[in-house]
C-alpha atoms as one frame of an Amber mdcrd trajectory, in Angstrom:
protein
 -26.507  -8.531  -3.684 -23.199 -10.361  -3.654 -22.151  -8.685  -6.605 -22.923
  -5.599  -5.766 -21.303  -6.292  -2.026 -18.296  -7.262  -3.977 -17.740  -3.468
  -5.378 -17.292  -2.221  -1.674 -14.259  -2.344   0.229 -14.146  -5.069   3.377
 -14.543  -2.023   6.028 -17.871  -0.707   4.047 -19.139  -4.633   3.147 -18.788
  -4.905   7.382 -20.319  -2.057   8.129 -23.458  -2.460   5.391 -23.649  -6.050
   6.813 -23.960  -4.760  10.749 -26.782  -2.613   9.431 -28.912  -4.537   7.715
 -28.390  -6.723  10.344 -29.525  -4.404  12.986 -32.135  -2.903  10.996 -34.213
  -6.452   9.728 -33.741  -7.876  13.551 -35.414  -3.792  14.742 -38.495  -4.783
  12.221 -38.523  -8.260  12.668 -38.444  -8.075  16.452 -41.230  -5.092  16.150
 -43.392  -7.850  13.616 -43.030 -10.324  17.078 -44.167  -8.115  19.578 -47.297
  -7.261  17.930 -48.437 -10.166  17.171 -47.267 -11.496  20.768 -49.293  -8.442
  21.792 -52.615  -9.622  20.003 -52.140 -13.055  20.463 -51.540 -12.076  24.646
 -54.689  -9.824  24.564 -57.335 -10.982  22.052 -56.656 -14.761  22.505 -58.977
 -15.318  25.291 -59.258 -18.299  27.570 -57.819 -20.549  24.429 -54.522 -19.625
  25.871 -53.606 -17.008  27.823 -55.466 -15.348  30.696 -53.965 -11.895  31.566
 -54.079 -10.585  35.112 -57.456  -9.385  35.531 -59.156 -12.091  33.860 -60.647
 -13.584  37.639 -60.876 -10.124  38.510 -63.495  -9.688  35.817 -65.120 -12.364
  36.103 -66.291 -12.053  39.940 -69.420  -9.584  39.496 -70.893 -12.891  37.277
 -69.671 -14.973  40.381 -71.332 -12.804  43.299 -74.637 -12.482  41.320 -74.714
 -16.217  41.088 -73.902 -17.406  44.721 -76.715 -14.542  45.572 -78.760 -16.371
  43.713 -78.306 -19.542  44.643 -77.956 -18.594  48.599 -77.938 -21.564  51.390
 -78.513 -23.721  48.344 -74.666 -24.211  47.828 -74.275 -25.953  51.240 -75.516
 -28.602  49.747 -73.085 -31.086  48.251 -75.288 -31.822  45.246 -74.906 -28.168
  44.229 -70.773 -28.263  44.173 -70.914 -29.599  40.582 -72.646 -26.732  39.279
 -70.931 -24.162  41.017 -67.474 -24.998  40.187 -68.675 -24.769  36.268 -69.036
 -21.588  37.269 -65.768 -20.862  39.231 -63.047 -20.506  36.507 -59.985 -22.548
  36.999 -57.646 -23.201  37.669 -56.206 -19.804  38.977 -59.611 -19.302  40.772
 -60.071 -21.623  44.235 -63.131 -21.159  46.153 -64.227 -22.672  49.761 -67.885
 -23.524  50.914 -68.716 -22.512  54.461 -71.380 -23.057  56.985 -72.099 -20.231
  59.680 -69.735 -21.964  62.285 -66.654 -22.032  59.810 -66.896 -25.525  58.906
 -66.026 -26.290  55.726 -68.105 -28.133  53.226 -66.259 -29.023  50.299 -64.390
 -26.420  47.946 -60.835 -26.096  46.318 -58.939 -23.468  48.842 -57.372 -25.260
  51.099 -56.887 -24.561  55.208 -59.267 -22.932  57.232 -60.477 -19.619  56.340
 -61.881 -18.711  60.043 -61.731 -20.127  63.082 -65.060 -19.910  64.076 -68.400
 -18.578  62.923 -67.989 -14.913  64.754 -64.628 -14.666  62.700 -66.247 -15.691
  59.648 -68.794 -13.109  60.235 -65.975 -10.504  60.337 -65.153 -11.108  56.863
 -68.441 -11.243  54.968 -68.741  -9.222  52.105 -64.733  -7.666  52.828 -62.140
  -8.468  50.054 -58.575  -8.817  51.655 -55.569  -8.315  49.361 -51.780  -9.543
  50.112 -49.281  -9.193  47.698 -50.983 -10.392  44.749 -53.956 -12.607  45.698
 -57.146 -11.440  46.295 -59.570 -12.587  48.765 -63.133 -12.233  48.694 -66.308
 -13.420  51.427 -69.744 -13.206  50.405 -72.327 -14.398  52.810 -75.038 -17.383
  51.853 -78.465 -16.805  52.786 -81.675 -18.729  52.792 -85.408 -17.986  51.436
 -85.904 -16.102  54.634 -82.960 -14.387  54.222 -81.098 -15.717  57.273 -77.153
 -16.083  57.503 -76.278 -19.928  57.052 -72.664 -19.819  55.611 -70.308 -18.191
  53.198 -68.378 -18.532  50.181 -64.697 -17.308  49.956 -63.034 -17.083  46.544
 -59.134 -16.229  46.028 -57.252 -15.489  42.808 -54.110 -14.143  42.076 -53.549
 -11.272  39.763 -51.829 -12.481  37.522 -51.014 -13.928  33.972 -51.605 -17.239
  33.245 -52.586 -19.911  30.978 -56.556 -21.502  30.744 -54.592 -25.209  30.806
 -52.258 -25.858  33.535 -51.099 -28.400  31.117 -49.633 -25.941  28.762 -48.212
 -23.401  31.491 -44.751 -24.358  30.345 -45.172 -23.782  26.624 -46.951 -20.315
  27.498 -43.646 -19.673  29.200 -41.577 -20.678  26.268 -43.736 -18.627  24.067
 -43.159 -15.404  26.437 -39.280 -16.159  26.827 -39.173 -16.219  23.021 -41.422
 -13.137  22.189 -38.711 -11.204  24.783 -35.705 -12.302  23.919 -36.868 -12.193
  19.931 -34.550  -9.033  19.191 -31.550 -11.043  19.859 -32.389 -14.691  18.485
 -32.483 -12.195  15.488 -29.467 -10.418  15.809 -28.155 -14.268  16.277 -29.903
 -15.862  13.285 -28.930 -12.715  10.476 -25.545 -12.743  11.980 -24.639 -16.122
  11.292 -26.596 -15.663   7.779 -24.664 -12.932   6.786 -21.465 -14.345   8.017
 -22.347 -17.383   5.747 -22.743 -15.467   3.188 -19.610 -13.058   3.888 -17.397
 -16.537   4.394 -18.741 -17.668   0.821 -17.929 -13.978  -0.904 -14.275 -14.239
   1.042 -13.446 -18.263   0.689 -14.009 -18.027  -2.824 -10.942 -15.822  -3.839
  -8.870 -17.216  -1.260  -9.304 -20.706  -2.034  -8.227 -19.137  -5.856  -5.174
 -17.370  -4.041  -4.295 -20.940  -2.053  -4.744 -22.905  -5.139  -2.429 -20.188
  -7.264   0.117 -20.603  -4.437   0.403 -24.377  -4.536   0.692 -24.164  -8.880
   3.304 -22.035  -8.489   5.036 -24.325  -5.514   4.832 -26.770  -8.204   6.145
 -24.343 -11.330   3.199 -24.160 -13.160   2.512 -20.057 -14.287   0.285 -21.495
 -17.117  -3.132 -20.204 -14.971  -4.444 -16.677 -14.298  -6.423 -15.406 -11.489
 -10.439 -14.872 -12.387 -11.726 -12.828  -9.212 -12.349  -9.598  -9.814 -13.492
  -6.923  -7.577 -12.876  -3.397  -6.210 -12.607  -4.056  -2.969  -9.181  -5.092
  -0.696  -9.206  -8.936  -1.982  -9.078  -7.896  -5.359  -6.398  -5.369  -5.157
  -4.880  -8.222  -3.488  -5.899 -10.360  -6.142  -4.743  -8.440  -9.132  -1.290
  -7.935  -7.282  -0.469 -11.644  -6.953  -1.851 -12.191 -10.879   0.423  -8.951
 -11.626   3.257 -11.316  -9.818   2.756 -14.563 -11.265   2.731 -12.425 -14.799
   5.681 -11.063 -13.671   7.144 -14.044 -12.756   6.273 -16.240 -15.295   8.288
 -13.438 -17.794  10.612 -13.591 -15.500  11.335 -17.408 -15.331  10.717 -17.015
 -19.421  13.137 -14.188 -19.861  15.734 -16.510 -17.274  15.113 -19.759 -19.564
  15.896 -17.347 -22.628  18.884 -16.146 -20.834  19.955 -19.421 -20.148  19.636
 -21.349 -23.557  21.190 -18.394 -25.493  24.228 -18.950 -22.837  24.024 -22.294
 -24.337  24.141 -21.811 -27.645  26.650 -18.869 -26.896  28.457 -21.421 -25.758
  28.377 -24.183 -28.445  28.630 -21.454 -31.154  31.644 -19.629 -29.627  32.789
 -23.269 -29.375  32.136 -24.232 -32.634  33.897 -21.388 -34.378  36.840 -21.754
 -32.151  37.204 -25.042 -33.380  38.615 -24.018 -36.724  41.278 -21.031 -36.204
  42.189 -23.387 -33.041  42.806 -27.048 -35.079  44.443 -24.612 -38.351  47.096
 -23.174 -35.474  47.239 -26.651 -34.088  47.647 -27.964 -37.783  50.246 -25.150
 -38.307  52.289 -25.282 -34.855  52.711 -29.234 -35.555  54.014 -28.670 -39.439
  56.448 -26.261 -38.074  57.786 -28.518 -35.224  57.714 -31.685 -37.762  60.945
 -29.736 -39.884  58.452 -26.780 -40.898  60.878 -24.210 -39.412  64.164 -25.329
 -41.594  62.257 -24.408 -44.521  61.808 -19.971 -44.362  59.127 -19.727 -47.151
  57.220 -22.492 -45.161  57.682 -20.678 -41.605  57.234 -17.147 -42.564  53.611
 -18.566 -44.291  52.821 -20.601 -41.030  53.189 -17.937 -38.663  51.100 -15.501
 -40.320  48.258 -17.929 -40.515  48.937 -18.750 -36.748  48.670 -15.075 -36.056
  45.570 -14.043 -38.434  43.919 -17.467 -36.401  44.491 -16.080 -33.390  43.506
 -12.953 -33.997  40.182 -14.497 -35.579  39.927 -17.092 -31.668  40.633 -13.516
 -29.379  38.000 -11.409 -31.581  35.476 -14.486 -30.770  36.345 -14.898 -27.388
  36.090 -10.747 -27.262  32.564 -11.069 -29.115  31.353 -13.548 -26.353  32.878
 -11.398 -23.356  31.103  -8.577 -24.560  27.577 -10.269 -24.923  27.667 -11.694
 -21.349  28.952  -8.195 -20.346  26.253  -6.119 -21.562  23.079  -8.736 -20.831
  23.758  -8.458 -17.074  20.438  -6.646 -15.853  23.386  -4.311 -13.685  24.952
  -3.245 -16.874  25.099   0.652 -17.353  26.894   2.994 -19.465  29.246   5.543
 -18.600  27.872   8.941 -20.288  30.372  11.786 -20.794  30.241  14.966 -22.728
  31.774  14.080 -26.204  33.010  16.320 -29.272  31.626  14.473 -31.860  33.616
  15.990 -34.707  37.133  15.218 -33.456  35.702  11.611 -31.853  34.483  10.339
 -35.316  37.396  11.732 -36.790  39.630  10.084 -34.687  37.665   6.764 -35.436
  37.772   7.554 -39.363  41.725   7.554 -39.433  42.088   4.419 -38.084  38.736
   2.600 -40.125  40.597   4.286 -43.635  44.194   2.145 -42.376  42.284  -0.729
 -42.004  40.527   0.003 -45.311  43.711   0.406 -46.592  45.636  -2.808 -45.794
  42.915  -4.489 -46.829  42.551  -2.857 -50.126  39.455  -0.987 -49.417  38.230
   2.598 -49.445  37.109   4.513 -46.737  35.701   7.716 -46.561  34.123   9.978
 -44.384  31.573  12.547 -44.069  30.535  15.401 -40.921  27.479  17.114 -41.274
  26.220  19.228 -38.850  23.404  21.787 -38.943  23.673  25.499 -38.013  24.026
  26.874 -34.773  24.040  23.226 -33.391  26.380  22.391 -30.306  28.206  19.238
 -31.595  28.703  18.438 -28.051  26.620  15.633 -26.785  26.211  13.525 -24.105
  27.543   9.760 -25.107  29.911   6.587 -23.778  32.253   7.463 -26.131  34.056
   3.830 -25.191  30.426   1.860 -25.881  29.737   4.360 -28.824  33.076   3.347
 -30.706  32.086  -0.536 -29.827  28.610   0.209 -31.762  31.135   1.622 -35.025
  33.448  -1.444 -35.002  31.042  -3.522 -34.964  29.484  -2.230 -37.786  32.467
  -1.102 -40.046  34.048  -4.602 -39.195  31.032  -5.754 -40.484  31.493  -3.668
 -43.386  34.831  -4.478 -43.675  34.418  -8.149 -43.906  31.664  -8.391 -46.867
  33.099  -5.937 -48.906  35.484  -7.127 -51.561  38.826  -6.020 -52.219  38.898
  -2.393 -54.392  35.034  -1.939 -52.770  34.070   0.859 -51.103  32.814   1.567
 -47.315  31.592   5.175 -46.819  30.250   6.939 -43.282  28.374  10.092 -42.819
  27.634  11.445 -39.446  24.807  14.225 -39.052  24.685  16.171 -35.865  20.878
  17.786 -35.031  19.802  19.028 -31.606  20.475  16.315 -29.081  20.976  13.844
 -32.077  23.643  11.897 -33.979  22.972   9.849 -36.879  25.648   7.543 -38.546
  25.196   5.856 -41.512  27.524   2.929 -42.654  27.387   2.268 -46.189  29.024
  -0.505 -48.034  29.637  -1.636 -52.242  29.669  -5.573 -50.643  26.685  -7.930
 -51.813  24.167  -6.148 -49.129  21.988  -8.272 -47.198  19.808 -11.050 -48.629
  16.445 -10.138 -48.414  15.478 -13.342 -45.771  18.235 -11.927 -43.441  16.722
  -8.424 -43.071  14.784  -8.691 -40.337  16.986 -10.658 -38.062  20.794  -9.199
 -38.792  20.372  -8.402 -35.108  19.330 -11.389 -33.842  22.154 -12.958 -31.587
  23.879 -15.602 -33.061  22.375 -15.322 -36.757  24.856 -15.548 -39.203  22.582
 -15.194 -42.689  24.286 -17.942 -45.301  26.654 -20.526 -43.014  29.157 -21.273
 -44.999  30.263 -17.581 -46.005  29.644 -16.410 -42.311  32.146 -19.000 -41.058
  34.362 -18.423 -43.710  34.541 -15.022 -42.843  34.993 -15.728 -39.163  32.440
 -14.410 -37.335  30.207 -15.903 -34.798  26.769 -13.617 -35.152  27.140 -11.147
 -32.339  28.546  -8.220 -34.099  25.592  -6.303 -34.940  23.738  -7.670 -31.808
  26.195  -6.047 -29.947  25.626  -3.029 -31.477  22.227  -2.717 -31.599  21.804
  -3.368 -27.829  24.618  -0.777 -26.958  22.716   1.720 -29.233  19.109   1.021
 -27.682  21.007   1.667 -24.121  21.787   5.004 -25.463  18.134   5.541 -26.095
  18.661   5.007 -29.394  17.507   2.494 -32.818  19.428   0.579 -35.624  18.387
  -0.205 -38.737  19.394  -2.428 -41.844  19.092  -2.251 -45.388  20.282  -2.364
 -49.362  21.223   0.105 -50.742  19.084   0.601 -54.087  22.468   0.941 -56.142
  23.675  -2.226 -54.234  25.798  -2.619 -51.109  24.357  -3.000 -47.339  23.499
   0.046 -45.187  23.325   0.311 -41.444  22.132   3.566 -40.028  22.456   4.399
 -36.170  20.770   7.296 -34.303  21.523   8.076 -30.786
């Protein structure tokens, strides 16, 4: 029952719960008044006498004190007379002809005097509800020598004066059954009701205080279609959503760290080599030309190397703010790679790499698309930087852009020593650097391609990372 209570909404478990109520304390109260009926009419003189009992039982009464006659004056015969007179609703009073009483349970006179006694023989007087009756005595001869007056009251009442008051109790009950039911299902069902409702509460106050106390490590059992489990499944959807959310903050928070230390920790060499530099050139370094012409340009590639870092980590903090956005803006692809192809082939160049470039773009396709042209070109030097740097001198770094409907794909490809096969599946992993020693040498702190690929998936877009099968790495973007 509680189970299938628990499929109902509050309003309909109330309202199922006020019937049945209503309906067992109809039958149950119906079930009491018939057998209160029975037990009122067919239970005799064991315990109840109804109104008319006296009533019926005077015709057995008048045929005995006829028989008996003048012979009930006598005091010997009050003994068997009053086994006959039921009691103790019936009284009765034993009278000579001049009014005098003889003995007999009715108390004060009846009748003056014999002539008024006379008056009321064989009458039967009624006020209010007692009844009255005078029937005359007579003797052998048939001569007047008293009467006998009997009263009752028409009334119920019980055979045992003794037990009036539980005959009471019993009728009080048997009346006011229908709502000693009402009062004994209510509070039954309200039990019951308090049990179904204190159980996911006492879940919901318990969840509450492990969450006052930071423990998410606990899930919510109740289940039910009804309000408290809607309400139920909301919290659990919040302490989910808050546990990922404390998770996702703790994540946040320890890659800040290690942001931190690692930015740190690659600072620390292009900072002590300018520091090493800057001191050989005040210590006489700058009276020698071949000596300061050499330390200045490693000062300045070092610097560059510390503001690209320090860029790197500005960027990272700048795009994991949960308010980041882009900028979109209708973009001509063609002349916007193109633009960015010039300048990658002079860096090529000075570095004594190739760089070429390719534009695809199918037929009757509008080259125009919607991009952040600024984040887009962040994504690209990112990835031909990356390029770039692992590709050795005389290598080659090509990049072919196709256009499709609502589509751009660029694909970097480099002739460098491609990506070892353990690094694959985490180039874009924040902070990983594949082998140590040749990503510090080549001065880089891991957040290059991280960059890019969370630029590119704010565009909607995916990266991907391979080898090329004639060697060489390959990193494809599609926005």
């Amino acid at each position: 029952m509680g189970r299938l209570m628990e499929r109902w909404s509050l309003k309909n478990q109330l309202g199922a719960t006020f019937l049945l109520i209503l309906v067992l304390s109809v039958l149950c109260s119906a079930v009491t008044y018939v057998v209160g009926y029975l037990w009122w009419t067919h239970g005799g003189d064991r315990v109840v006498r109804p109104a008319n009992f006296y009533e019926k039982r005077m015709p057995a009464l008048a045929e005995y004190v006829e028989e008996q006659g003048a012979a009930l004056l006598e005091a010997d015969a009050r003994a068997a007379f009053e086994e006959k007179v039921p009691s103790p609703g019936m009284r009765y009073q034993v009278m000579d002809r001049s009014a005098r009483v003889r003995y007999g349970t009715l108390e004060g006179q009846l009748a003056a005097n014999g002539a008024e006694l006379a008056r009321l023989l064989n009458r039967q007087s009624v006020s209010g509800q007692t009844v009255t009756t005078v029937y005359p005595l007579l003797d052998p001869e048939g001569e007047w020598r008293g009467a006998v007056a009997v009263r009752y009251d028409l009334e119920v009442s019980v055979a045992d004066p003794r037990r009036n008051w539980w005959g009471v109790m019993v009728a009080v009950i048997v009346l006011a059954s229908p709502f000693l039911y009402v009062l004994i299902f209510a509070l039954g069902f309200a039990r019951g009701f308090g049990r179904r409702l204190n159980r996911p509460i006492r879940e919901l106050v318990r969840a509450a205080e492990r969450i006052r106390e930071r423990d998410l490590d606990f899930s919510l059992e109740y289940r039910a279609e009804n309000e408290i489990g809607e309400l139920t499944r909301s919290f659990e959807a919040m302490r989910a959503e808050l546990k990922e959310s404390l998770l996702r903050e703790w994540r946040l928070e320890q890659e800040r760290r290690e942001m931190v230390a690692a930015i740190a920790h690659d600072l620390r060499t292009p900072l002590t080599i300018i520091q090493g530099h800057a001191e050989g050139l005040l210590g006489g370094g700058m009276n020698k030309p071949e000596r300061l012409e050499r330390y200045l340009r490693t000062i300045e590639s070092n610097t560059r190397r510390a503001v690209g870092l320090i860029e790197e980590m500005n960027a990272v903090s700048e795009i994991d703010r949960a308010e980041f956005s882009l900028r979109p803006e209708a973009v001509e692809t063609r002349g916007f790679l193109e633009e960015k192809a010039q300048g990658y082939a002079w860096l090529a160049e000075q570095k004594g790499r190739v760089f070429a470039f390719e534009y695809a773009v199918g037929a009757g396709v509008d080259d125009v698309l919607c991009l952040d042209a600024q984040r887009v070109a962040q994504v690209l030097d990112n990835i031909v930087g990356n390029a770039l740097r692992f590709t050795p001198e005389g290598g080659r770094i090509e990049m072919r852009a196709e256009v499709e409907a609502g589509r751009l794909a660029i694909t970097v490809r480099d002739t460098g020593a491609g990506f070892a096969e353990r690094d694959l599946g985490r180039v874009f992993d924040k902070f990983y650097q594949g082998d140590p020693s040749r990503s510090q040498a080549k001065g880089h702190a891991g957040l290059g391609l991280y960059i890019a690929k969370r630029l590119t998936e704010q565009h909607g877009g995916e990266v991907t990372a391979s080898n090329h099968p004639e060697g060489g790495a390959v990193v494809r973007v599609v926005l």
